[in-house]
N, C-alpha and C positions, 0 to 999 in steps of 0.2 A: 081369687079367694082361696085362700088355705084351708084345707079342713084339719092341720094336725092339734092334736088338743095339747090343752096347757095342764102341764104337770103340776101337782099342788104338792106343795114342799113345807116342813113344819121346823123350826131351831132346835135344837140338841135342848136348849133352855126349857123349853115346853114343855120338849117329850119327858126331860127329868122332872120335870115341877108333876105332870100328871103320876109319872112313876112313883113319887113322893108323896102324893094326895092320894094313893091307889084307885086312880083311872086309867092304868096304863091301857094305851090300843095295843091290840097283836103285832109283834116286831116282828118280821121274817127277816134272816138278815142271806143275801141270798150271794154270797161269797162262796169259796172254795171251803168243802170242810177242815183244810190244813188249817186256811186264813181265820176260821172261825173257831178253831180250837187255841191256837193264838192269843187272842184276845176276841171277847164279844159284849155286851152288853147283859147282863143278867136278863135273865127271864122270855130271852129270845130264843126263834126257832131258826134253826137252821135248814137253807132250803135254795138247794145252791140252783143260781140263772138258769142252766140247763133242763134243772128236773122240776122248776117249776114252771117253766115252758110248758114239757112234756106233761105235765099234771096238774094243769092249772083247773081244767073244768073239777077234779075232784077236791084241789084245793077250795076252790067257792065256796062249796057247799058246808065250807068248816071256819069260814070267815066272815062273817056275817056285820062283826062290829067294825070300827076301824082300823086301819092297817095301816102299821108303818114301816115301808119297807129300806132299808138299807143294805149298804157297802161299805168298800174302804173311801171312797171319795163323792158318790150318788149315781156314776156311770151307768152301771149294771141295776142300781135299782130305779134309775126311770126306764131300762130296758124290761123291770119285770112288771112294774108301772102298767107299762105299755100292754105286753101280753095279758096283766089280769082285768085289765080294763075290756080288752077283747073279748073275754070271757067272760063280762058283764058285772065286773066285782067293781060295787060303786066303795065311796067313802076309802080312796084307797091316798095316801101321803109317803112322799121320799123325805128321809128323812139328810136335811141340808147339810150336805159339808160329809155326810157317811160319817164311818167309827172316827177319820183324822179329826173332826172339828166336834167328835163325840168327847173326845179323849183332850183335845184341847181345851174345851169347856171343863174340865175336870170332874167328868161324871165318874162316875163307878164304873168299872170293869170287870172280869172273871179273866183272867190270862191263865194259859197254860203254856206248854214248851216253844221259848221262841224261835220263831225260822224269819229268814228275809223276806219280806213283804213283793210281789210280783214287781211291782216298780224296779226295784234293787237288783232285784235278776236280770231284769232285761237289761237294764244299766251295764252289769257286769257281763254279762253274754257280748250284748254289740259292744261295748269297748274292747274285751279281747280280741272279738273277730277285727275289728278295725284295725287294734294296736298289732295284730298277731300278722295279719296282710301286709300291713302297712312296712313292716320292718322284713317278710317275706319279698316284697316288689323290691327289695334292694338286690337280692338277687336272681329274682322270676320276674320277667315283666310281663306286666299285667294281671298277675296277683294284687294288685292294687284293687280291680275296681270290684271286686270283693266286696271291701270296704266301703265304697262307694257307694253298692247295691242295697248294705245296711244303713248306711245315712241317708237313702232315700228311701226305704220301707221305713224309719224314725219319722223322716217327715211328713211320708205317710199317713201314720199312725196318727201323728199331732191335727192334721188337721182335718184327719176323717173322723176322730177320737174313738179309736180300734185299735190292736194291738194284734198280727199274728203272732207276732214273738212270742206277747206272753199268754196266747191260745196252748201254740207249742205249748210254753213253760210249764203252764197249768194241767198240762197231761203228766205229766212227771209225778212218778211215786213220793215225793219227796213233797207236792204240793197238794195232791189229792187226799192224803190223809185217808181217813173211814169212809165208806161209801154211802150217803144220804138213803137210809130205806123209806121211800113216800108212805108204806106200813105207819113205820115207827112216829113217823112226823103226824099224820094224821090223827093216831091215838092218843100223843098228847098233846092237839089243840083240843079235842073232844074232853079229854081228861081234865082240861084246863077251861071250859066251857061254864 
């Protein structure tokens, strides 16, 4: 008997028809602040996997109606799912497909300065190291299995669906952006209450 529970998931269609009819739920979108300065969804809070982890019990307390949380794909928001669930936050929804299948649907957006999306990074990270070993084992042997080591942390990654790469990646100045103050995020759900 499994006890893991079933994540409830809502279409991008929905969420826009309520955001349309103004019954929008609370959107947390709990991405990197880089990713979310990027592009996000109007009217959402940003409230990256990490520090809603770390501050879920005081987020509850500011959440009351229903919640929908998203990403760039729904990974990370059935992972924050998960944690506000444990913390006893009922009525809570991932939103299906995250910002790609947000943005597919051609909903509205707020974008700001574009950067490469974590995917793309890791992309170009291991292929160098691969392409970069690869053409080094011509004259090192055994610089190859370098490469090697990346195409099986890739396959890794696929089929644990984890990424240290782009854990790495996402510590980089470059993809941290502003630093999320639970402060500031708290006062305007309250503000928006």
């Amino acid at each position: 008997m499994s006890t893991e529970r079933t994540v409830q998931s809502i279409t991008p269609a929905v969420v826009h028809r309520l955001v349309q009819e103004g019954r929008a739920p609370r959107l947390l979108d709990v991405r990197t602040p880089g990713e979310f300065r990027t592009v996000h969804i109007p009217g959402s809070y940003n409230v990256p996997l990490n520090t809603l982890r770390e501050h879920r019990a005081e987020l509850r307390s500011h959440l009351d109606e229903e919640v929908v949380l998203v990403c760039r794909s729904g990974q990370r928001a059935r992972e924050a799912e998960q944690a506000l669930a444990q913390a006893g936050l009922p009525n809570l929804r991932v939103l299906e497909g995250g910002m790609n299948a947000w943005e597919a649907a051609g909903a509205v957006v707020e974008r700001g300065p574009e950067r490469w999306d974590m995917e793309r990074q890791v992309r170009l990270v291991a292929g160098s190291i691969v392409l970069v070993t690869g053409l080094a084992g011509i004259l090192v042997p055994g610089v190859h299995l370098v490469g090697t080591a990346v195409g099986a942390g890739l396959t890794y990654a696929a089929l644990s669906n984890s990424c240290a790469m782009g854990v790495l990646l996402s510590k980089l100045p470059y993809n941290r952006g502003p630093r999320t103050d639970i402060r500031t995020v708290i006062a305007e759900l309250r503000s928006a209450s």
